[in-house]
C-alpha atoms as one frame of an Amber mdcrd trajectory, in Angstrom:
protein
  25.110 -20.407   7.748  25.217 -17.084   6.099  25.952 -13.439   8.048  22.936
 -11.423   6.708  21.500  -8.433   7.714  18.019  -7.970   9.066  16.699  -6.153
   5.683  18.333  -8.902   3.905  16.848 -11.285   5.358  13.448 -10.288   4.745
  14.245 -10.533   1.055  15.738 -13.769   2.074  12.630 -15.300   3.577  10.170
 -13.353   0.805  12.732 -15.254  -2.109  12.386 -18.642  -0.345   8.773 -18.719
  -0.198   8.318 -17.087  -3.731  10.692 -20.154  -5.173   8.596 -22.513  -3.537
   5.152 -21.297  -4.494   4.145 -19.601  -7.487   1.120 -18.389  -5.545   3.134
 -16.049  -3.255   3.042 -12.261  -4.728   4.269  -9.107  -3.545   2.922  -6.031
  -3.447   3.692  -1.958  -2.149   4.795   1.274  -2.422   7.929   1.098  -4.037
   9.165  -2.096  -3.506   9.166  -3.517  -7.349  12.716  -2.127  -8.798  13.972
   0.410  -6.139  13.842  -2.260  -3.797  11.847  -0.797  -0.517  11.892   2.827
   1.057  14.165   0.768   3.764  15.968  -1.651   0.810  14.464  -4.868   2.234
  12.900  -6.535  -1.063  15.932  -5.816  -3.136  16.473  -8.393  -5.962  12.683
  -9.828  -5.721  11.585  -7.776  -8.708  14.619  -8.748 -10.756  14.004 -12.646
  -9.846  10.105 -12.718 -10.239   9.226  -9.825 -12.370   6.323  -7.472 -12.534
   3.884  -9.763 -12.471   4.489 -11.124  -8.627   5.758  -8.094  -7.801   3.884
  -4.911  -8.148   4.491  -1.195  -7.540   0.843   0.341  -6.287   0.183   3.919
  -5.622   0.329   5.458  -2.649  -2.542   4.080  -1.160  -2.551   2.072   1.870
  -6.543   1.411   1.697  -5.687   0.124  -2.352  -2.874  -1.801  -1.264  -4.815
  -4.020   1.189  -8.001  -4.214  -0.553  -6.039  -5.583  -3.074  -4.591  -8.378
  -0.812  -7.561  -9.050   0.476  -8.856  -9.476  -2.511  -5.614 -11.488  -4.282
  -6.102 -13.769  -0.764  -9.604 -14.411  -1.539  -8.780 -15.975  -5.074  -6.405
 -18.395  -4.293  -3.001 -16.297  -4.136  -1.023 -16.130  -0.914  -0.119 -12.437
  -0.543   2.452  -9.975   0.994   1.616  -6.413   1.165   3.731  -3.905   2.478
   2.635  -0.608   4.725   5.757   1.498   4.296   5.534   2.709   7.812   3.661
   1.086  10.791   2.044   4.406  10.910   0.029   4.024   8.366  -2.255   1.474
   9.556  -4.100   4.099  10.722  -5.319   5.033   7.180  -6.396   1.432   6.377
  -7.675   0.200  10.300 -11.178  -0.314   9.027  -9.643  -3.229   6.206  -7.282
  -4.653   8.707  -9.599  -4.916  11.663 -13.185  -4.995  10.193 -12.274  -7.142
   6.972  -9.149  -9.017   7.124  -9.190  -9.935  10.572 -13.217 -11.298  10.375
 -13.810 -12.588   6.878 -12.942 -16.412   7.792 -15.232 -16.583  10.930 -18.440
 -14.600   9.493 -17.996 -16.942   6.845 -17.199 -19.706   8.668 -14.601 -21.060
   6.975 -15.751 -21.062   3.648 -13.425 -18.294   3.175  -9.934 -17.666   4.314
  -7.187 -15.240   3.773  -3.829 -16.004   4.127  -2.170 -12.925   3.703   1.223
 -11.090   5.356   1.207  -7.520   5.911   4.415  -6.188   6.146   5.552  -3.121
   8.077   8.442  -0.613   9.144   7.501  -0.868  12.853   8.917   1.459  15.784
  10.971   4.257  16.684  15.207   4.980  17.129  15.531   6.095  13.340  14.528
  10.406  13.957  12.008  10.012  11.992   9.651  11.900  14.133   5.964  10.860
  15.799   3.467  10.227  13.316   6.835   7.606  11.481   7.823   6.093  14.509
   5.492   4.516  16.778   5.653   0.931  17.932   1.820  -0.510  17.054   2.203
  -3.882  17.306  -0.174  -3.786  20.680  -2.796  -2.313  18.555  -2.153  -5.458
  16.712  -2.803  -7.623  19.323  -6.076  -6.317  20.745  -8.209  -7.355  17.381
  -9.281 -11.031  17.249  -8.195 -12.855  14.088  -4.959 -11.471  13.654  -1.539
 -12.856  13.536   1.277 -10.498  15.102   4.995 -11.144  14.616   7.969  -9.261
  15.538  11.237 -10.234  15.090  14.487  -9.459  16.100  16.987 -11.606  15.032
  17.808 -11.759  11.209  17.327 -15.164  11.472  13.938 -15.384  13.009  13.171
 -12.680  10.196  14.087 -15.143   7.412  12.365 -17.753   9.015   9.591 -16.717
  11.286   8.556 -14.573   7.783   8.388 -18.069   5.986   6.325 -19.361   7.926
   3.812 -16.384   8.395   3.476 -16.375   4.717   2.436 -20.200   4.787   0.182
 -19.614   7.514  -3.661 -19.752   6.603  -4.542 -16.714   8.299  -3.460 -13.094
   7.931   0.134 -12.177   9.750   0.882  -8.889  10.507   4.406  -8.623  10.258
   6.378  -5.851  12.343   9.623  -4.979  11.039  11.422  -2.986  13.313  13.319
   0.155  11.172  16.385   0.366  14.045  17.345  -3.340  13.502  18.087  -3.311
   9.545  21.561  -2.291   9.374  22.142  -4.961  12.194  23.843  -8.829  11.226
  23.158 -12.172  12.130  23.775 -15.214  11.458  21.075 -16.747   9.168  20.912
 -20.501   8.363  21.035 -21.294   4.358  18.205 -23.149   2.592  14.442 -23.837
   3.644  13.821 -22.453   7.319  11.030 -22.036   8.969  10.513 -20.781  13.041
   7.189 -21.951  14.088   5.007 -18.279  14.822   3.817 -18.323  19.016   7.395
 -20.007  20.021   9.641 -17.703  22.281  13.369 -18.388  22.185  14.688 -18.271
  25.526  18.396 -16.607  24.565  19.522 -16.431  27.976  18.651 -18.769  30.842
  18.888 -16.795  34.855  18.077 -17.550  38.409  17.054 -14.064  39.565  15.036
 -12.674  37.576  13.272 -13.025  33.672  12.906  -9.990  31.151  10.546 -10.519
  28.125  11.634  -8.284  25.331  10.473  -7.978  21.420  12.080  -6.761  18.939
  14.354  -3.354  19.343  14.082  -4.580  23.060  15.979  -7.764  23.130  19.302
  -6.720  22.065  18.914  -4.035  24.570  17.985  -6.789  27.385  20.727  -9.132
  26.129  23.111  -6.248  26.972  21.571  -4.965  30.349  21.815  -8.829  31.672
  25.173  -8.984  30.802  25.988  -6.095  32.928  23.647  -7.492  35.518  25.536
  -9.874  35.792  28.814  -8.263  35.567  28.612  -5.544  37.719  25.700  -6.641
  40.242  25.910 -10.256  40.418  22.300 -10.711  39.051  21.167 -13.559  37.065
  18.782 -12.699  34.348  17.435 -15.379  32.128  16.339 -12.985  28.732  12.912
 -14.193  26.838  12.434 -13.168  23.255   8.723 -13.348  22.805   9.223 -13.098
  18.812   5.639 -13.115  18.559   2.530 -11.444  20.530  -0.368 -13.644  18.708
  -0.180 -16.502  19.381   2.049 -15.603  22.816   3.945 -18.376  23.942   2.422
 -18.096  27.683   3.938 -21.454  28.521   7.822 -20.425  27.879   7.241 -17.525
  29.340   5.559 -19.142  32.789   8.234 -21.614  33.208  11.039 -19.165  33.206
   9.265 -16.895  35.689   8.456 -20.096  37.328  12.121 -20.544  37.948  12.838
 -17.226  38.467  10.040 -15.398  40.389  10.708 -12.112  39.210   9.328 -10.379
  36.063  10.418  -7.814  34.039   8.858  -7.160  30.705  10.865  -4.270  28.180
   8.643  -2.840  25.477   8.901  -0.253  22.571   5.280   0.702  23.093   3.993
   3.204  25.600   2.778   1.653  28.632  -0.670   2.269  28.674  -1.646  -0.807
  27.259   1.247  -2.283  26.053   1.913  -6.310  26.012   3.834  -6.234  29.029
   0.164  -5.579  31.137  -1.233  -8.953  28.695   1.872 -10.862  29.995   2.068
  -9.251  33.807  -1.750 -10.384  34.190  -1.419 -13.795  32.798   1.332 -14.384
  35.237  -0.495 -12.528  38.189  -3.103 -14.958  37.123  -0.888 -18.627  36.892
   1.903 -17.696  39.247   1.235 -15.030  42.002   1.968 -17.631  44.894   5.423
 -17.914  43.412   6.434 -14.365  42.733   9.295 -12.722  45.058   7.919  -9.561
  44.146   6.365  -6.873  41.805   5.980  -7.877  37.746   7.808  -4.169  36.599
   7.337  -2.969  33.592   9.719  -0.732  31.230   8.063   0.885  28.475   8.118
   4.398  26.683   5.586   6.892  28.404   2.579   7.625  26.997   2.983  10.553
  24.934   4.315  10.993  21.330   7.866   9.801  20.243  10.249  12.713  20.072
  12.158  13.967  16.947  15.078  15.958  18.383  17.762  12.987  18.563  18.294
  13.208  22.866  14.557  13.505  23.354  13.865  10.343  21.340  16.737   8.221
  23.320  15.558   9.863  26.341  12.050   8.145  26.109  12.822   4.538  24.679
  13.693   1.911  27.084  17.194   1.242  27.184  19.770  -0.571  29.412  20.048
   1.350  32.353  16.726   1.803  32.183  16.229  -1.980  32.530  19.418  -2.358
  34.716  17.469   0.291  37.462  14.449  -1.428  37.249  15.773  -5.136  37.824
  18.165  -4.142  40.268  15.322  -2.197  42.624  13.157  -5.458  41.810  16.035
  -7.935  43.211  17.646  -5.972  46.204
């Protein structure tokens, strides 16, 4: 078990799957010899060369026709979009094209590809570099959407997207980089739609993702603490497939919900999750499902501003303890 840090392990999960499979190639802005705007993929171009992995212009629309294309020929790409951002310039490839080509051919042709992507906000990099997308993801049928947010889900939750046989989108959140985790060494894989339940509760259950769950981890440790309030804490890990049946037998136990997401709240995938358990579980709930989510309006650049609007422990600490008392 190695201590890695969340860009290292992406290059740790990219290597494993490149060692195994000569199929696997990389492509992106930047990521051949520097090594990734945010340093994730350094040492792949040294190990594979420029053949499996390839600078491309700056050109998000080039750099996913292109895996779309590599995909339909037999190769098992990754393609990086630098920032999340940016899948507004390619939308029509990833929804239209990507996310449809194996049912309007009906099988006869798939495309088992992993987008890549600097996902979310907490870096002052301003609006139009910082938003949280991955519920834009999750509304288009077809699509695969991960989000990790423990280096070693990264390593291995990454692995397996890129053996999947449909196309992953993969959202990296830019905040967690510099953090460390333990990673285990050799092959590993973490099956895509399982939560990991990192903190069982009686009181109450928060679902996080990604820059969330660290954040939750904390705030039920102070629940606890300093209120006395059991919180069991859900890491969804991925969106598509959602693993609805962790996430119905904690609230089961629980009958409270809280769900703490990056994305603004008008439909984020904490409504997705509060109606499938308004659906399964209403008779059981002690009360509301609450939501804590940024508010609907762009992210911030000045530093305070930014802080001010992403959900954060007290944030979640108010919420659960107004849900509980």
């Amino acid at each position: 078990m190695a201590q890695l840090t969340y860009r290292d392990a992406v290059a740790a999960g990219m290597a494993q799957e490149m060692r195994r499979d000569p199929t696997v190639v990389f492509l992106g802005e930047d990521v051949a010899a520097a090594g990734g705007v945010f340093k994730a993929t350094v040492g792949l171009y040294d190990e594979f060369g420029p053949d499996r992995v390839r600078d491309t212009p700056i050109s998000e629309q080039a750099i996913l026709g292109a895996a779309m294309g590599a995909a339909m020929t037999g190769l098992r790409p990754i393609a990086e979009i630098m920032f999340s951002d940016f899948f507004a310039v390619c939308w029509d490839i990833v929804a239209n094209e990507i996310a449809k080509t194996r049912y309007m051919t009906n099988g006869q042709v798939s495309l088992p590809l992993v987008i890549r992507s600097g996902n979310g906000g907490g870096s002052r990099f301003g609006a139009q570099h910082s938003q949280a997308v991955e519920n834009w993801a999750m509304a288009i049928p077809g699509l695969k959407v991960v989000a990790p947010a423990m280096p070693g889900d990264v390593k291995g939750l990454l692995a397996a997207a890129i053996r999947d046989p449909d196309p992953v989108l993969f959202f990296e959140q830019k905040s967690l980089y510099a953090t460390k985790g333990e990673v285990p060494d050799g092959e590993h894989i973490v099956e895509l739609g399982k939560a990991n339940v990192l903190r069982e509760g009686a009181d109450v259950t928060i679902c996080a993702l990604a820059l969330t769950v660290p954040i939750a981890l904390k705030a039920a440790e102070t629940l606890q603490s300093e209120h006395g309030i059991s919180a069991a804490v859900v890491d969804l890990r991925s969106l598509v497939p959602l693993d609805t049946q962790t996430i119905l037998e904690q609230v089961g136990k629980t009958g409270r919900l809280v769900t703490v997401e990056e994305n603004p709240r008008l439909c984020g995938w904490g409504a997705e999750i509060a109606s499938i358990v308004a659906d399964e579980l209403f008779w059981k709930l002690d009360g509301p499902i609450v939501r804590v989510t940024s508010p609907h309006i762009p992210l911030a650049a000045a530093n305070n501003l930014e802080d001010a609007m992403l959900p954060n422990e007290q944030k979640i600490i108010e919420a659960v303890t107004r849900l509980v008392d």
